[in-house]
N, C-alpha and C positions, 0 to 999 in steps of 0.2 A: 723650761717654760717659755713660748714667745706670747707675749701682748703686744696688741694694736692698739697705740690712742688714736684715736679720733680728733682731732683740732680744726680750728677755725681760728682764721684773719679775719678780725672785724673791725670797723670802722669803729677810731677814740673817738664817745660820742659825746665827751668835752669838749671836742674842737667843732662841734657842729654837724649835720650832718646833711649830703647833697642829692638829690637825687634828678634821674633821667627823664627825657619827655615821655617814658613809658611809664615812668612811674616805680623802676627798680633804683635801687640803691645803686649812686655812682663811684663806684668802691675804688677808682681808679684815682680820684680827685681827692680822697679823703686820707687822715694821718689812720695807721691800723696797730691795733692791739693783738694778742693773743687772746681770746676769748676766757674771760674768768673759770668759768665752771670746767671748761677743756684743757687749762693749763693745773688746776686741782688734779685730774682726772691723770694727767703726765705725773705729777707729784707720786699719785700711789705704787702707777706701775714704776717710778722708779725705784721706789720703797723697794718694792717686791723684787727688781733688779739688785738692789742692797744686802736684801733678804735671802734669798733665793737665786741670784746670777740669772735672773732673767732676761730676756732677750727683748728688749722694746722697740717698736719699730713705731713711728709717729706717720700720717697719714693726714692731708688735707684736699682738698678741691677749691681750688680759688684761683686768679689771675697770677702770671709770673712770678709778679712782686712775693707772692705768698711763701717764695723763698728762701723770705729773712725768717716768717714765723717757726718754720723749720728748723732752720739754721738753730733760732733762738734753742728749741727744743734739744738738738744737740748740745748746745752749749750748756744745758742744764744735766745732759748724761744720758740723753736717748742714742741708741745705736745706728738706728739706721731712719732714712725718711723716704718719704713717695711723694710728690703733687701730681696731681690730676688735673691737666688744664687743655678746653679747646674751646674752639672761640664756639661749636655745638650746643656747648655746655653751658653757656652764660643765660642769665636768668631763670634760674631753676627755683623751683618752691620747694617744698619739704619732699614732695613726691619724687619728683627729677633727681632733686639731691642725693637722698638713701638710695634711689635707684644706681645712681653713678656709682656711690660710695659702695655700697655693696657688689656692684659691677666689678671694682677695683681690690674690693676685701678677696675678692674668690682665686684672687693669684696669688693670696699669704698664706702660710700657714699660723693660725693662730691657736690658743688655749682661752684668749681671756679678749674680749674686746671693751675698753672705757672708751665712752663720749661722756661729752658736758651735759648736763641737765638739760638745758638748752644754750643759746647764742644772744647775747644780745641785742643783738641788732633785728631779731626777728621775734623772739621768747615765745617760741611756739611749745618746746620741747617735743616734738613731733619725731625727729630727726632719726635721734638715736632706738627708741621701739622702732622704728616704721626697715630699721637697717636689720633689727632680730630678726624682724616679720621676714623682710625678702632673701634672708639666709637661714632661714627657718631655727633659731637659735634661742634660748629662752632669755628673758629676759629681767635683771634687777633696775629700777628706775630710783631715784631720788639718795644715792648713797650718802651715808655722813660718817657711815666706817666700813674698811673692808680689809676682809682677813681671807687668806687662804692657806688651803691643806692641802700642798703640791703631791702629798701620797697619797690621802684620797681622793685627787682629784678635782677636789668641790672649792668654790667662794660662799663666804658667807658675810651677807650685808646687813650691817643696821640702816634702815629707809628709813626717812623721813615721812612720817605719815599725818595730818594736821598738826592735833595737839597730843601726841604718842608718835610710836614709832613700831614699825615691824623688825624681825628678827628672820631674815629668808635665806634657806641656803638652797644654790644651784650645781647641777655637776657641769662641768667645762667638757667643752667649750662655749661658754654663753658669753652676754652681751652687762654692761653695766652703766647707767649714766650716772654723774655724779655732779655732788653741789659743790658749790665754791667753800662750803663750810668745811669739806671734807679735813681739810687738810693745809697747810700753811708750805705753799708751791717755797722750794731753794733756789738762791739767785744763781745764775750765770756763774762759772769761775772760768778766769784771764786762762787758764790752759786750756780750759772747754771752750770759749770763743775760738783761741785757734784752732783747735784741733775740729771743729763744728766745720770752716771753710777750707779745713783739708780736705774734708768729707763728702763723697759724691751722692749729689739731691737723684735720686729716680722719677724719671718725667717719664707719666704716661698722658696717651689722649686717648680721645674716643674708641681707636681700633683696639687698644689693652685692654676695655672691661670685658667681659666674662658674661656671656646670660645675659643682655639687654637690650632692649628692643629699640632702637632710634625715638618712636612714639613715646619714649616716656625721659627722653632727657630734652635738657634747657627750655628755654620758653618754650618752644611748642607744645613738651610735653607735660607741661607744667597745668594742671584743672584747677590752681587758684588764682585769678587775676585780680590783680592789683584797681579796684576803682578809681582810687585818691589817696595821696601820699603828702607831706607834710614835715616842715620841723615842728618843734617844739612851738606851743601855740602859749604867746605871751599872756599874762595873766592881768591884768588889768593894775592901778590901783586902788587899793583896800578904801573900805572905811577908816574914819580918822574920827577918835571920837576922845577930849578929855573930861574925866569924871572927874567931880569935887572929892570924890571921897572915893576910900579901898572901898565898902558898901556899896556904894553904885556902882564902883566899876564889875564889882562880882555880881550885882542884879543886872548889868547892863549884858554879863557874857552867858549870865543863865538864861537871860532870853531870846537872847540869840539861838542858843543851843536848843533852846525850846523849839524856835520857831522853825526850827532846821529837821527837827524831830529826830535830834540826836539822843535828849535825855523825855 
């Protein structure tokens, strides 16, 4: 069986976050994570590599640096990695993205593709459907478990559906995005570090995708533009109020809540 994750390098958006006079994310400037929901999503198919000797291959698009995210993924027991990077490439939306990403999927051979639910630094969850759509492949969104039947063929996900959940099975090779609940992602071990930077990264650029039309990668080909962009917008300070009594302070927050037209 070979799996493809899907990963992303995203901006620690504890440390802040910076952005360009265009108004994209200055991804260069900022300290980077592996993306929550896409490092779950490595977690499974290493399971399945556990389970089954499966073959994982790890896959990103991002700037150079995105190396390490890689690297990291090796060190946790993926076999092989790919970055996709040209400077063409840079400020992609969802559109551009899956277009690239799927550009670069059609030189693998896969069974099973995981992404993250979403990223983020964007929480579109766009990314991962929009990558079925343009490799025509069906697709399970929102996993919180996933089981497969290597002889029959099929994945079967329990989704996360509101307040219930769905029971879907697919035959492979399909797509699956999944949540950070999935699963409790294993650290790094001191031989997988080494063995990660023995490991040769596959750099492709622009001229390695497969099927894609210049018109629809990086900013140009990107149809959502960014208006206004922002950190985190400080909040004011609160009301300050001391009650004589537990009694008032509980009429004090019931009418609050009243007034707010919460109760």
């Amino acid at each position: 069986m070979k799996v493809v994750v899907c990963i992303k390098q995203v901006p620690d958006t504890k440390g802040g976050v910076k952005f360009k006079p265009d108004g994209t994310l200055d991804r260069g400037a900022m300290l980077a994570i592996m993306n929550p929901d896409d490092k779950a999503g490595l977690e499974a198919a290493l399971r399945l590599k556990d389970q089954y000797g499966a073959e994982v291959t790890v896959l990103t698009m991002g700037l150079p640096k995105a190396d390490a995210v890689l690297r990291e993924a090796m060190a946790m027991g993926a076999d092989k990695a790919v970055l996709v990077t040209d400077r063409v490439l840079g400020g992609a939306d969802t559109w551009a993205t899956s277009s690239t990403i799927a550009g670069a999927l059609r030189n693998l051979d896969y069974d099973l593709i995981i992404t993250g639910r979403q990223a983020i630094d964007g929480d579109t969850a766009q990314v991962g459907p929009q990558i079925s759509e343009h490799l025509h492949l069906p697709v399970i969104s929102y996993a919180e478990e996933i089981k497969v039947d290597e002889k029959a063929g099929t994945v079967e996900v329990k989704r996360q559906f509101e307040d219930r959940y769905h029971i879907v099975k697919a035959k492979m090779p399909c797509l699956v995005t999944a949540l950070s609940e999935l699963n409790e992602p294993r650290y790094m071990t001191p031989g997988g570090i080494f063995d990660a930077f023995d490991k040769e990264v596959t750099v492709w650029g622009r001229a390695d995708l497969k099927d894609v039309d210049d018109s629809n990668l990086g900013l140009k080909g990107s149809p959502t533009q960014i208006a206004k962009a922002s950190d985190k917008v400080k909040k004011g300070q609160g009301e300050k109020v001391t009650p004589d009594s537990a009694d008032e302070a509980v009429q004090y927050i019931v009418g609050k809540l009243t007034e707010k037209h919460v109760i």
